[in-house]
N, C-alpha and C positions, 0 to 999 in steps of 0.2 A: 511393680512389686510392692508390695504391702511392707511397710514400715515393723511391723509387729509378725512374723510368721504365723499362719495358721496350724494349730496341734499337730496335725497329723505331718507338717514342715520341719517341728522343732527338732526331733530326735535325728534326722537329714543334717542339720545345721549346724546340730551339735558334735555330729561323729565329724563335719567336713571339719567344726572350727579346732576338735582334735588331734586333727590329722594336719596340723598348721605346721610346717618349720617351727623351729627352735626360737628364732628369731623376730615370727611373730606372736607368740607368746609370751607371757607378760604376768607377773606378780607382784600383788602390792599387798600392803600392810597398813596401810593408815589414809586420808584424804583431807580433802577441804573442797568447799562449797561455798558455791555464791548464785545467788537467783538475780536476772533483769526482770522486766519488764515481760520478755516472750520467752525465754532462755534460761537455761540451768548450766553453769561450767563445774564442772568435778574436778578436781587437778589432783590425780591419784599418785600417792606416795610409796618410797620403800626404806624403814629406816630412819623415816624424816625428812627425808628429798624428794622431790619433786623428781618423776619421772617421763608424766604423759600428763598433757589436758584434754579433756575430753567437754563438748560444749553441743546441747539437744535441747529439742524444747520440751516445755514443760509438761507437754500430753506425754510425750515419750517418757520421760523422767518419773511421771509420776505410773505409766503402766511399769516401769524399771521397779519399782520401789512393790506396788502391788506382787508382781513376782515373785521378788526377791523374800517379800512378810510370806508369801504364802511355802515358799523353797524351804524359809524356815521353821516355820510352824507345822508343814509334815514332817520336815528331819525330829521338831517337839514329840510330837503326836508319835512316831513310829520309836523312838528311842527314849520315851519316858522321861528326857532331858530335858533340861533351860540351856537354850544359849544364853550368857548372858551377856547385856550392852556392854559400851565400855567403859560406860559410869558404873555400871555395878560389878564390874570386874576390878577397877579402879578402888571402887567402896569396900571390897571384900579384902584388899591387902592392907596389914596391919603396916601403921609408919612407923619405920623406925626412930628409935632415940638415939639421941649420943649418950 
């Protein structure tokens, strides 16, 4: 089996990973990263806590990422929207004073 599904797989894959229990299902809200040598580890957060590690290489890691830019840039393109990072989301709230 191919590491990456082929298109005509994905929509397959995604209805099965839907239809997953409750239990394997999983949300997060924030991360951290660290790169070896051959390996990428993710340690995906909820919160601020550590919930799951996740650890791939880096060909994987980097089609993850090509994806992911391209998942967003049509959600861009079809809804006239910026997502925006979380630097510029960060940059857009005013600090407050005492």
């Amino acid at each position: 089996m191919n590491a990456v599904p082929e298109d005509n797989d994905v929509q397959k894959q995604l209805q099965a990973g839907l239809e997953l229990p409750l239990e394997k299902q999983l949300y997060f809200n924030g991360f951290a990263t660290a790169v070896g040598a051959a390996d990428v580890v993710i340690v995906l957060q909820r919160n601020g806590e550590p919930i799951l590690t996740l650890n791939t290489s880096l060909v994987i890691a980097k089609e993850l990422v090509t994806k992911l830019q391209g998942l967003i840039h049509g959600y861009e393109d079809k809804t006239n929207q910026k997502v925006m990072s979380l630097d510029e989301f960060s940059a857009s709230i005013p600090e407050e004073t005492d």
